[in-house]
C-alpha positions in Angstrom: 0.0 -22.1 1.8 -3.4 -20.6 2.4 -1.4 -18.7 5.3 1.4 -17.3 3.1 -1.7 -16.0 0.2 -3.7 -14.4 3.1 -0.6 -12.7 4.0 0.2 -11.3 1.2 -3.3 -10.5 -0.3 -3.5 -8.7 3.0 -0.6 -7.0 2.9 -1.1 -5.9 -1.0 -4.4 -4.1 0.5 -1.4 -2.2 2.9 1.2 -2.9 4.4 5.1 -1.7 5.2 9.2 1.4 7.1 15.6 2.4 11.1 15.5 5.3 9.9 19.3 5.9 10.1 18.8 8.0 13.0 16.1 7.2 15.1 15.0 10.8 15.6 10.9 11.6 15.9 10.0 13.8 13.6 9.8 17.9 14.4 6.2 18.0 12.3 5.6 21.9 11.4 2.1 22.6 10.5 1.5 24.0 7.0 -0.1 26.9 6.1 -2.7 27.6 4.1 -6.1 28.7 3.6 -8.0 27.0 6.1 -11.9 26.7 6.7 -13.8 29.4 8.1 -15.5 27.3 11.0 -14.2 24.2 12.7 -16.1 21.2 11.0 -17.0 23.1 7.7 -17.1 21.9 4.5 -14.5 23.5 2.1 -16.3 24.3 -0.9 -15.0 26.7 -2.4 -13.1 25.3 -5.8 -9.7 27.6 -5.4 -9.2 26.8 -1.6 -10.4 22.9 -2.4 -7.5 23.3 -5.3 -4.7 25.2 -2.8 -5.0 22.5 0.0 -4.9 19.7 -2.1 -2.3 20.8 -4.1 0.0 21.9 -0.5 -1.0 18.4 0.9 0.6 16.4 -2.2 3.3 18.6 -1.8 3.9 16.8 1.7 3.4 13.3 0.6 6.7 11.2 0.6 8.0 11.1 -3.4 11.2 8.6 -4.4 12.3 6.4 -6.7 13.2 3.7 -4.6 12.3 3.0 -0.9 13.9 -0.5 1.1 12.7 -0.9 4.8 12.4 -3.6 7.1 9.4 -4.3 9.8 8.5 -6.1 12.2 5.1 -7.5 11.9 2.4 -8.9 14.2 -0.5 -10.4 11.8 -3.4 -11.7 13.5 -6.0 -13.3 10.6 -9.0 -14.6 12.3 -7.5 -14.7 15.7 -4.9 -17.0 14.5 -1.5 -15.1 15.3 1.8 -15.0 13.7 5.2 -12.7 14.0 7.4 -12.2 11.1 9.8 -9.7 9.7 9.2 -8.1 6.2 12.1 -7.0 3.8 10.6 -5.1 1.7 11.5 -3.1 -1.4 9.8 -1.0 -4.2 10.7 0.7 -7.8 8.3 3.5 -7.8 5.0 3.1 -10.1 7.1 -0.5 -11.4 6.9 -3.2 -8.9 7.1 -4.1 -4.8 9.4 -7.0 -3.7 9.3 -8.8 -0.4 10.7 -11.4 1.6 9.0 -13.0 4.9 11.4 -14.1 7.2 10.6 -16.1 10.6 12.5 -17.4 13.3 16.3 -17.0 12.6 16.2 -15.5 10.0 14.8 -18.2 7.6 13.1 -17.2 4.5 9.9 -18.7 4.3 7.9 -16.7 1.4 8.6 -13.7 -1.5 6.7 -12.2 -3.5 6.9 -9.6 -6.6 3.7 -7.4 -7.4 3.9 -5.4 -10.5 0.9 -3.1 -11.2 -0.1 -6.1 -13.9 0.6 -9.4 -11.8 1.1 -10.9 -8.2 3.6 -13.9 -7.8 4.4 -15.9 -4.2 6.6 -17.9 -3.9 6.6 -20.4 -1.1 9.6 -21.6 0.1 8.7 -24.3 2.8 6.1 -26.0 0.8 7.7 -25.8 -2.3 4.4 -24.0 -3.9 4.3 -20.7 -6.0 1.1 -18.4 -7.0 1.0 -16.4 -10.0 -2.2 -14.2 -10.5 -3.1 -10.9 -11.4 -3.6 -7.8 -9.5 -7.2 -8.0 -9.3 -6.7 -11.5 -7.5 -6.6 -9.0 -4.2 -10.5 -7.6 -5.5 -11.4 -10.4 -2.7 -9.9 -9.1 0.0 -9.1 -5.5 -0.4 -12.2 -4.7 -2.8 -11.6 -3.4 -6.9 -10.3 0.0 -5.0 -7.3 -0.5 -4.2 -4.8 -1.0 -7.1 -1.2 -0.9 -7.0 -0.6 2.8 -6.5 -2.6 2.2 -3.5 -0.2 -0.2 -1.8 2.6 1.9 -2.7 1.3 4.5 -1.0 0.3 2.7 2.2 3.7 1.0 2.5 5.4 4.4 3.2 2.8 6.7 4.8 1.4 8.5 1.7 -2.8 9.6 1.0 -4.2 7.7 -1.3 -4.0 9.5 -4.7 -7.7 8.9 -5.6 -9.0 10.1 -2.3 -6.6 13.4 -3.1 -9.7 14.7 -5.8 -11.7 17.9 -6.7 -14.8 16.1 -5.7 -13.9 15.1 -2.2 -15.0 17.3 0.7 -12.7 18.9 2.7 -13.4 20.1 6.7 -11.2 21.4 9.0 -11.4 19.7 12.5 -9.0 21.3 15.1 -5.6 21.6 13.5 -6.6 18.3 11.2 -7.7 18.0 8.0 -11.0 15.7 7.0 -11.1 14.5 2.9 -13.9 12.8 2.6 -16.0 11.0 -0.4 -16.9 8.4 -2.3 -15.1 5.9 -4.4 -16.9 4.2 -6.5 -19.1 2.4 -4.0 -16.4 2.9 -0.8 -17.1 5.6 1.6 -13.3 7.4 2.2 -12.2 9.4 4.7 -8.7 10.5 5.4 -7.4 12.2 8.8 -4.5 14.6 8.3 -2.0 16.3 10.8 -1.6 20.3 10.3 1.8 19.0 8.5 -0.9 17.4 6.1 1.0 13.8 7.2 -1.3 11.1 6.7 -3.1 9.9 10.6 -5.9 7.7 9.5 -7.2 6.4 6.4 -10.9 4.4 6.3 -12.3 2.8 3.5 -15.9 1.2 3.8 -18.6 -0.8 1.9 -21.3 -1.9 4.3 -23.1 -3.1 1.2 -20.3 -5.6 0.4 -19.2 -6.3 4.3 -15.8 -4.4 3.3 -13.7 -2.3 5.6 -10.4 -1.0 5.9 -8.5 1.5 8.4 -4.9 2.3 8.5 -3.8 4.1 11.5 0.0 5.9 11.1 1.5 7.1 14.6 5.2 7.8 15.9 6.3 10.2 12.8 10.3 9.9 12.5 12.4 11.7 10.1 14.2 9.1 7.6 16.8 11.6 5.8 14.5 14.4 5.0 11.3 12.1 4.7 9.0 12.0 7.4 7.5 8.3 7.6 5.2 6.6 10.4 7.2 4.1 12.0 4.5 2.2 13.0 1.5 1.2 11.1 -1.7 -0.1 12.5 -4.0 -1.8 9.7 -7.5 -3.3 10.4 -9.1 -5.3 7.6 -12.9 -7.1 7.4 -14.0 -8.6 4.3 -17.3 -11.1 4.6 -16.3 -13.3 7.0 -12.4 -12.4 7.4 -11.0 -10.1 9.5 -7.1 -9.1 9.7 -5.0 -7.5 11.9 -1.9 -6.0 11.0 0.8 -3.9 13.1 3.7 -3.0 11.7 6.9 -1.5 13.5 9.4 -0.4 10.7 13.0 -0.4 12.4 14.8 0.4 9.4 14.2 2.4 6.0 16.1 4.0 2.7 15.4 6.0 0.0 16.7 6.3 -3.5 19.3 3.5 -3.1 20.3 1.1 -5.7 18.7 -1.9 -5.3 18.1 -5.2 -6.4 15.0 -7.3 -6.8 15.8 -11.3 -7.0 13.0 -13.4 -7.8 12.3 -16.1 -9.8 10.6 -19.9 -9.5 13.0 -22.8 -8.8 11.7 -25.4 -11.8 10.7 -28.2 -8.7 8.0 -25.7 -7.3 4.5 -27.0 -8.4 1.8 -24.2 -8.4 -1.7 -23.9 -7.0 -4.8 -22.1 -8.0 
């Protein structure tokens, strides 16, 4: 059980998207007003207020996203490799399924921006906390509209504010700022896609760092299709790499879940 928890509490902190056509995505650079010089600061409230508003024009927006990814999480050193099915009603809840060998279902899970249920199937077990049950391994930033937003490739919407500083490096753009107590900083293509995103509290041993690579085109999204996640909190550390073979948007969809009466739950 403590397995099937760590994989989800990790995977709430992140996590998961054939396109139809396997086709890597022709990213065009966007243009706006940039920096003056190479590494400086943006400061300037109308150009801070242009770019951000042209880089959440580029984010990924739906109603309903489905994928399915191949994962290789390693908590601790301990190794495992599953498949995720994974599918989400936009701002209204995340369902997935964890499947291992053949096939065989061996957790699901439903996370609503209120609650967190798990479900597992081989033990017999279920979990039903809320959200801020993640606070321990994620930290009190990341809330729901965070996972959504790392499941398809999207910035973080509180890292996309007026008080975040903005540099131009190369063709990238830097945001970066603070969050409460986390230190951000988020890596952007010219096409204002979503490279890297760090998270950090040295005070509280917390780190996080999502790495997107190999942009494909998914209808007329572009998505990462794989997903590099590194995750420290205290005295855990998790590895995540997903490689998402399969993806839809704005389908109809259905989200199955509920608690056979013979599953006993734990704390």
């Amino acid at each position: 059980m403590n397995k099937v928890i760590v994989l989800f509490c990790c995977l709430l902190a992140l996590a998961s998207c054939k396109a139809r056509k396997k086709l890597m995505a022709s990213r065009q650079p966007v243009m706006v007003a940039p920096a003056k010089n190479t590494g400086s600061v943006v400061s300037a409230a109308p150009v801070i207020n242009t770019r951000l508003t042209a880089i959440r024009s580029k984010q990924v927006a739906f109603n309903t996203f489905s994928g399915k990814a191949k994962t290789k999480l390693d908590i601790d050193g301990n190794g495992n490799d599953v498949t995720l099915n994974l599918r989400i009603q936009h701002d209204k809840k995340i369902w997935v399924s964890v499947t291992a060998i053949l096939g065989l279902e061996v957790a699901r899970a439903l996370i609503t921006p209120d609650s967190i249920i798990i479900i597992n199937r081989l033990q017999g077990l279920y979990i039903k906390k809320p959200f801020s049950y993640v606070d321990q391994y994620a930290g009190k930033q990341v809330n729901y509209q965070t996972l959504e937003a790392l499941l398809v490739g999207n910035a973080v919407p509180q890292l996309l504010n007026e008080n975040a500083d903005i540099s131009a490096d190369n063709a990238n753009t830097i945001i970066s700022g603070t969050l409460q107590t986390m230190l951000y900083k988020l890596t952007l293509g010219p096409d204002f896609k979503v490279s890297q995103t760090s998270l950090a509290n040295q005070q509280a041993g917390q780190s996080l760092q999502v790495t997107n690579s190999a942009f494909i085109q998914a209808d007329t999204r572009i998505i990462p299709s794989q997903i590099d996640i590194a995750s420290a909190v205290a005295n855990k550390k998790v590895q995540i790499s997903l490689h998402y073979n399969s993806v839809d948007f704005d389908k109809v969809l259905e989200y199955p879940f509920s608690i056979p009466d013979r599953f006993k739950p734990v704390d």
